[in-house]
N, C-alpha and C positions, 0 to 999 in steps of 0.2 A: 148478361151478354158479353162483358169483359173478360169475365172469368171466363167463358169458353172459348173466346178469341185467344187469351193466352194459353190456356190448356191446352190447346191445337196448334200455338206455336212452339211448344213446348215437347209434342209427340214430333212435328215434323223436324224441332231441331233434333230429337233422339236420333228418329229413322234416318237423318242427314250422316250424322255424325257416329252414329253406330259401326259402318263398314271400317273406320278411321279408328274409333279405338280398338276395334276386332284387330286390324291389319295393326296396331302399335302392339298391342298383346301378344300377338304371334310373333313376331319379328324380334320383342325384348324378351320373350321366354317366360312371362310373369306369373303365368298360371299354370298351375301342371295339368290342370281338366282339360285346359284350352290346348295345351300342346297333344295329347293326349289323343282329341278330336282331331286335330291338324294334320297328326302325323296318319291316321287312317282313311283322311279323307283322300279323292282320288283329285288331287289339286296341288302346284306347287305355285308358291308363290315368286315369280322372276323379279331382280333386282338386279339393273346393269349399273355400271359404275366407271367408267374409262381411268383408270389408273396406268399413266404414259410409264413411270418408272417402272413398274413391275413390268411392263410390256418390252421396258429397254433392255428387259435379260437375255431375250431370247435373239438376244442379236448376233448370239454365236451357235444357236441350235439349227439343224439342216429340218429338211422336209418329215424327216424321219419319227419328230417328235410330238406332242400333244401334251396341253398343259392347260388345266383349269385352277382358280386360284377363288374362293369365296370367301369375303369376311366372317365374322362376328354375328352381323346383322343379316346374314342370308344374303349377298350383292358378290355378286361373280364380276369382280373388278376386276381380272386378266383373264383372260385367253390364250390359244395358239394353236392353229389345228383340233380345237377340240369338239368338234363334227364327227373328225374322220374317222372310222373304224377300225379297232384297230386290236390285235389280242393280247389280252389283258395277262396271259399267265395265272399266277394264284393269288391276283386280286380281286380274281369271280367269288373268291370266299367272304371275300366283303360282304357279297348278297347273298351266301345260302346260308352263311351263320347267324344271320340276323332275320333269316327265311326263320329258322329252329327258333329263336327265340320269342320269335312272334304265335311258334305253334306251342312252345312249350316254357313249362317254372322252368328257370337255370336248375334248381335240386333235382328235376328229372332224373332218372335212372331209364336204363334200355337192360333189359330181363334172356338171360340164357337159359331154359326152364327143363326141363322130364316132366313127363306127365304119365298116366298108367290109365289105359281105360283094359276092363273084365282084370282078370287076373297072372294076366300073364302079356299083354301086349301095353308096349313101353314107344313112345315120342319124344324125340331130343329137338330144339327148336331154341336157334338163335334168333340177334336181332343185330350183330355187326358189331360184337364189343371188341374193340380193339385191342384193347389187355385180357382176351380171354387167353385160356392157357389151359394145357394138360391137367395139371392137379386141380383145376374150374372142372372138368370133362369128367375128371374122376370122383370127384366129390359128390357132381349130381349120380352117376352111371351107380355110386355104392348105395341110391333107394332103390336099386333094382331088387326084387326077392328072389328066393330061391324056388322055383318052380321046374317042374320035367319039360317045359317048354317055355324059350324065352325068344320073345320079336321085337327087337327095338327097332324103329325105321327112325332115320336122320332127315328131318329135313337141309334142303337145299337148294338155292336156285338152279336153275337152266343156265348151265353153261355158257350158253350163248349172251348172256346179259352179264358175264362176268366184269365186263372194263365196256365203258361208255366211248361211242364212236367220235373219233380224232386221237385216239391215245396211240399211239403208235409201236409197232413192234417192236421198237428198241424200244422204247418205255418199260416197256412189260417185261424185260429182262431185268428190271432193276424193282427195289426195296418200296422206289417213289410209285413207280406202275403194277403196283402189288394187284392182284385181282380182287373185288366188292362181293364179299359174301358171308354170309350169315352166321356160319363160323368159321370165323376168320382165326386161328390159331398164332397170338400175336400181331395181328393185320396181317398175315400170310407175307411175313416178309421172306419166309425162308423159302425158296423155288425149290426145295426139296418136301414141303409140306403142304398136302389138300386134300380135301373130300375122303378121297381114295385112302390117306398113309393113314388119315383119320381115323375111317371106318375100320383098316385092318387093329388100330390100338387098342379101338373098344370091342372089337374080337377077342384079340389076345387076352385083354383084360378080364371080360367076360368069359370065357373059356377057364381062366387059372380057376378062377372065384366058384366058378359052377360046373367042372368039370365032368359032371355026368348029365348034365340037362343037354337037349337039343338047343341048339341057339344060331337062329338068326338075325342077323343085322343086314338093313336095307336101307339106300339111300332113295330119297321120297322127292319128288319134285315140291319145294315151297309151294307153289301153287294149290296144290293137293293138299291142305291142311286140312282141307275139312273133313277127312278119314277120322281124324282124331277126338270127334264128337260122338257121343258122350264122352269125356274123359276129366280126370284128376290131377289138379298139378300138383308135384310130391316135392318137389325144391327147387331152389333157382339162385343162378348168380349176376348178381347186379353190378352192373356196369359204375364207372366214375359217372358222380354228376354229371348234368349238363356243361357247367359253368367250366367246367377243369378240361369236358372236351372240347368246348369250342375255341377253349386258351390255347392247346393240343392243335387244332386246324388252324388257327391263326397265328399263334405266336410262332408256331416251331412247321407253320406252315406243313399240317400231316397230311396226306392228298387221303386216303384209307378212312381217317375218321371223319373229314366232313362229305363223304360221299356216304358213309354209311348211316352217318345221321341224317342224311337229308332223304336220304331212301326212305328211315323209318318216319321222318315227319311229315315226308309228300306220301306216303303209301306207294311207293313203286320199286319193289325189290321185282318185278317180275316185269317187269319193262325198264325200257332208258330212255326215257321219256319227261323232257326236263321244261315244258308246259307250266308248272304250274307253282313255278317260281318267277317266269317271265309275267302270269299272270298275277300272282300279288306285286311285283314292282309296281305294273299298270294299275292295278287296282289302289296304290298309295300316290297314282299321280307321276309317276316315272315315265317319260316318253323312250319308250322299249322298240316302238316301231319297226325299224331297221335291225333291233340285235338279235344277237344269236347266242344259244343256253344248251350247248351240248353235256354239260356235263357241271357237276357244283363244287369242284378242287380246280377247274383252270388247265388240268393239266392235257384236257383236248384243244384242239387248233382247229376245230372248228369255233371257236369261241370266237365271239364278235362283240365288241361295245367302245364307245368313246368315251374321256376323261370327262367331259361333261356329264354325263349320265353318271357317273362314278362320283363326280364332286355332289352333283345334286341328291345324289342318293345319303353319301355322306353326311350332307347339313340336314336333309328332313330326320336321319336316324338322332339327331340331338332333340328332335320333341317324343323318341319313343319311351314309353314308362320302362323301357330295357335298356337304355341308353348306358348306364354308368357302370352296366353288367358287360356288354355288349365293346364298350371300351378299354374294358379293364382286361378283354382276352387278346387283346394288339401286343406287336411288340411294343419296344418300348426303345429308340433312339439311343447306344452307347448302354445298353442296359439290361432288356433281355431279347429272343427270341433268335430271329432272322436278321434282328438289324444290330444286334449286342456288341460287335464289332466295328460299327459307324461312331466316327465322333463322341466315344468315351475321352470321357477327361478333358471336355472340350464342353464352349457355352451354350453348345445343342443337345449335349448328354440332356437324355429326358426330359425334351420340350419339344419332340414329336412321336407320339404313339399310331402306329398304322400295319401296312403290311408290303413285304415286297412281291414280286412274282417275278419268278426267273424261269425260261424257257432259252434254249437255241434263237436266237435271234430275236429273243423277247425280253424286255427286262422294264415291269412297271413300279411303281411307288405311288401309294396312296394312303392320306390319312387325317388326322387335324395337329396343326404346329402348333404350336403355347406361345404365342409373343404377346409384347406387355400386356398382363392381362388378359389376355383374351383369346379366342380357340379361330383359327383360319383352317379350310379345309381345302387341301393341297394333292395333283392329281397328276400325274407324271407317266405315262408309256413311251416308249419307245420301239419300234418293229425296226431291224434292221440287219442285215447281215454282219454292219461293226458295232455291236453293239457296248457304249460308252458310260460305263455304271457313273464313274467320276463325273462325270460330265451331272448328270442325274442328282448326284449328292449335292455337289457342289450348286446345284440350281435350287435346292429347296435350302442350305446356307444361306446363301445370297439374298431367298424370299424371305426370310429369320431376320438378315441384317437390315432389310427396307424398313424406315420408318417414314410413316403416313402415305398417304395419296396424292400425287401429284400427276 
């Protein structure tokens, strides 16, 4: 009778005590199974913390700004507006490159292919590689054979899905506002290059090569792939890994390649339709409620979110099994990227890796700082017609120089 009296105080002290070491597990990062689980579950764990000093910074910031500040241990010990909504620029890459890495290996490859179904009809089908090129186009176009009639069709999207809604007409005149499509010749930075100058090349080309065959070239709506069934794929040109492009959309902040990677990993080259990144945030526990996902580079204005959601998103991605991938494609403070230029040579060189985003009246900072020891994750917008970078720098400085809680 003793023995079971203790045996039952021994289950209930488990089942006591169980929630308490789960939440120290999570919290110290001890297990990678455990984190693992954490990070996919639809739950965040909140830690408030009133730390007055860090809140004493913001004693020269106007209305205009938002600031989240989290420890170590997951405790969001400062604030400042960081409710309000506010657009983010190309800090939204935060969430679609780590959208990709949750769908795919970093060693990923995205496929430029020809295929041949019967014996004379030929399919060219991209997938948005961002260093595709002429001699890419020509390499596959020479397993064409020689036959008295040749039909190659190109796929390509519908025009109308070219550039995701908020992007603005003067955007689109520029290298950053290049158009999203499947083959993209260089990310179609050149406004004297598309679909069209495309197709007449691989005429031209095709014509020297097979000068007495009939030959047509047709451009095919993406949609319509499935003409291409039965067929054979005869070569293909493989894109940079994964890991080197999302270094590419985040470091060097590329608006072209995390749009086309997030096309190919949500399946929506034929819509714009950006659902289904809001929905895995929700689904890992992110309160998305109120935001807004027009598009996965930032570089629309309809884009909505606050530093909060940004910070919190930031500390859950330190339990994902992609984490150390996922970090390693940020700038890097005085060192590389977007921020390569900040406080080199100086005791913040390289003790914050994150990303900037710059818009007309937009200018945010987001990412984790290195102070002693230990990783803080730091969340910075600003919306404003004067918009004050220095100001910005100088405030994640200052959070570097604070030592302890008070």
């Amino acid at each position: 009778m003793i023995r079971k009296f203790y045996f039952l105080i021994v289950v209930i002290s488990s089942l006591l005590s169980f929630p308490f070491i789960l939440r120290y597990l999570i919290i110290t990062k001890k297990s990678n199974f455990i984190n693992n689980i954490y990070f996919n579950l639809p739950v965040i764990i909140n830690n408030k913390k009133k730390c007055r000093n860090y809140d004493f910074l913001y004693k020269s910031l106007d209305e205009t700004y938002s600031v989240s500040i989290i420890n170590e241990n997951g405790t969001l010990i400062s604030s400042y507006n960081d409710k309000i909504l506010r657009i983010p620029a190309s800090n939204l890459k935060l969430f679609s490159t780590a959208y990709l890495l949750n769908k795919y290996k970093s060693s990923k490859n995205f496929k430029t292919s020809i295929f041949r179904r019967n014996s004379n009809k030929y399919y060219l089908l991209g997938s948005g590689d961002p260093d595709l090129s002429y001699s890419d186009i020509y390499k596959l176009l020479s397993n064409i054979s020689y036959n008295k009639k040749i039909n190659l069709n190109i796929f390509e999207i519908n025009s109308k899905y070219y550039w995701p809604k908020g992007w603005t007409s003067g955007d689109k005149k520029f290298e950053y506002g290049a158009p999203i499509t499947t083959l993209a010749l260089n990310s179609n930075q050149s406004k004297y290059e598309n679909i069209e100058t495309l197709k007449r090349s691989i005429e031209k080309y095709l014509f020297n090569k097979y000068p007495s065959s009939s030959i047509k070239v047709k451009i095919v709506e993406n949609s319509k792939k499935f003409y291409m069934k039965p067929s054979i794929e005869l070569d293909s040109i493989r894109s940079n890994p994964l890991l080197s492009l999302i270094t590419l959309a985040n470091s060097e902040s590329h608006n072209f390649t995390s749009e086309s990677l997030f096309k190919n990993a949500s399946n929506t080259w034929n819509d714009n339709n950006y659902f289904k990144l809001k929905n895995w945030l929700r689904n890992i526990g992110l309160n998305v409620a109120n935001s807004s996902f027009a598009d996965a580079s930032g570089l629309s204005r309809n884009n909505r979110v606050n530093t909060k959601l940004i910070a919190e998103f930031l500390n859950k991605m330190k339990y994902s099994k992609d984490f150390s991938t996922y970090q390693s494609s940020l700038s890097i403070i005085g060192v590389r990227g977007t921020l390569a230029k900040r406080y080199s040579n100086s005791e913040l060189q390289g003790k914050f890796v994150g990303k900037t985003g710059t818009l007309s009246n937009v200018f945010a900072l987001s990412g984790y700082l290195f102070k002693d020891n230990k990783s803080f994750v730091v969340s910075i917008i600003q919306n404003s017609e004067n918009i004050d970078r220095d100001t910005t720098f100088n405030l994640l400085k200052n959070i570097y120089k604070l030592e302890g809680c008070f």
